[in-house]
N, C-alpha and C positions, 0 to 999 in steps of 0.2 A: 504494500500500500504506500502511496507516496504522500508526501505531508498535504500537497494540497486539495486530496482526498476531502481532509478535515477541518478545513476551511472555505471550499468551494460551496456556493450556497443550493442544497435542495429541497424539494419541497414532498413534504408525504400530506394526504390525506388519512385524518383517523376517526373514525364511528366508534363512538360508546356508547355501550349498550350496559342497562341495569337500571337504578333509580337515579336518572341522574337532571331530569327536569324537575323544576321547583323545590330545589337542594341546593340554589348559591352555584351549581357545576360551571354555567358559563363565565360569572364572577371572578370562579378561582382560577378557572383556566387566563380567563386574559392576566391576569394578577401573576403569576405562575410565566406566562409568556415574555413578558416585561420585567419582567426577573433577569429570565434566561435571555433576553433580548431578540424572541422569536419576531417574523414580521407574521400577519397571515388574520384568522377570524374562526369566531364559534357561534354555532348557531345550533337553535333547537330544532329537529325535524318534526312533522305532522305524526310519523311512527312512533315517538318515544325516545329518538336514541337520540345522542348530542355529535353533531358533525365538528372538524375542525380540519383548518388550511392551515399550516405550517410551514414557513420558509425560515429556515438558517442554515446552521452548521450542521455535519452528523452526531456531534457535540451536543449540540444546542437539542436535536430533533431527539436525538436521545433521553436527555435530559427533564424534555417535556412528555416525549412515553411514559418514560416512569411515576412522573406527577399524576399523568392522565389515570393510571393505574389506580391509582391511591383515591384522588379526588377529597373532595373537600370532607369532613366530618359527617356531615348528614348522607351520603349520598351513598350508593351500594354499587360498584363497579364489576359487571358480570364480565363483561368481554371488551376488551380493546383491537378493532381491526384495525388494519393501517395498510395504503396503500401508494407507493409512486404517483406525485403527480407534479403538472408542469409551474417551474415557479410565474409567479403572476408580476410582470413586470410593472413597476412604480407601487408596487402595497411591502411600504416600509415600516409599518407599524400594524400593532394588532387593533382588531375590536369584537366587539359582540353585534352580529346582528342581527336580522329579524328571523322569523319561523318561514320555513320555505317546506 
């Protein structure tokens, strides 16, 4: 692997699934991303589960898997999928946004 591996910026998409709407989830995630200084958004889906666009390091993308894992106190984390996706040019910062 070469260093710029882990610094080159990618982007995953992640689906959580469990209790994770009306438990503060999208809250902690952006809080959580601004930490780690992820760019990207979280949103609730009309299914139940909570979507999230992620762009940084594999550091960084890592970093926020594991968060995602856990999730805030209230909230019960069944499954985290994650999938490759294309980074989204000019979204330099996180947020929350609506139900899609």
């Amino acid at each position: 692997m070469t260093s710029t591996e882990n610094v080159a910026t990618q982007a995953r998409r992640f689906l959580v699934r469990g209790r994770v709407q009306g438990v503060g989830f999208r809250w902690f995630v952006e809080r959580e991303a601004h930490i780690l200084g992820v760019a990207g958004w979280v949103r609730n889906r009309s299914d139940g589960t909570v979507e999230v666009l992620a762009m940084g390091t594999r550091d960084q993308l890592s970093g926020l898997r594991s968060r995602l894992r856990e999730g805030p106190r209230a909230a019960r984390v069944d499954d985290v999928e994650e999938a490759e996706a294309e980074p989204v040019k000019g979204l330099n910062s996180f947020r929350i946004e609506g139900v899609w």
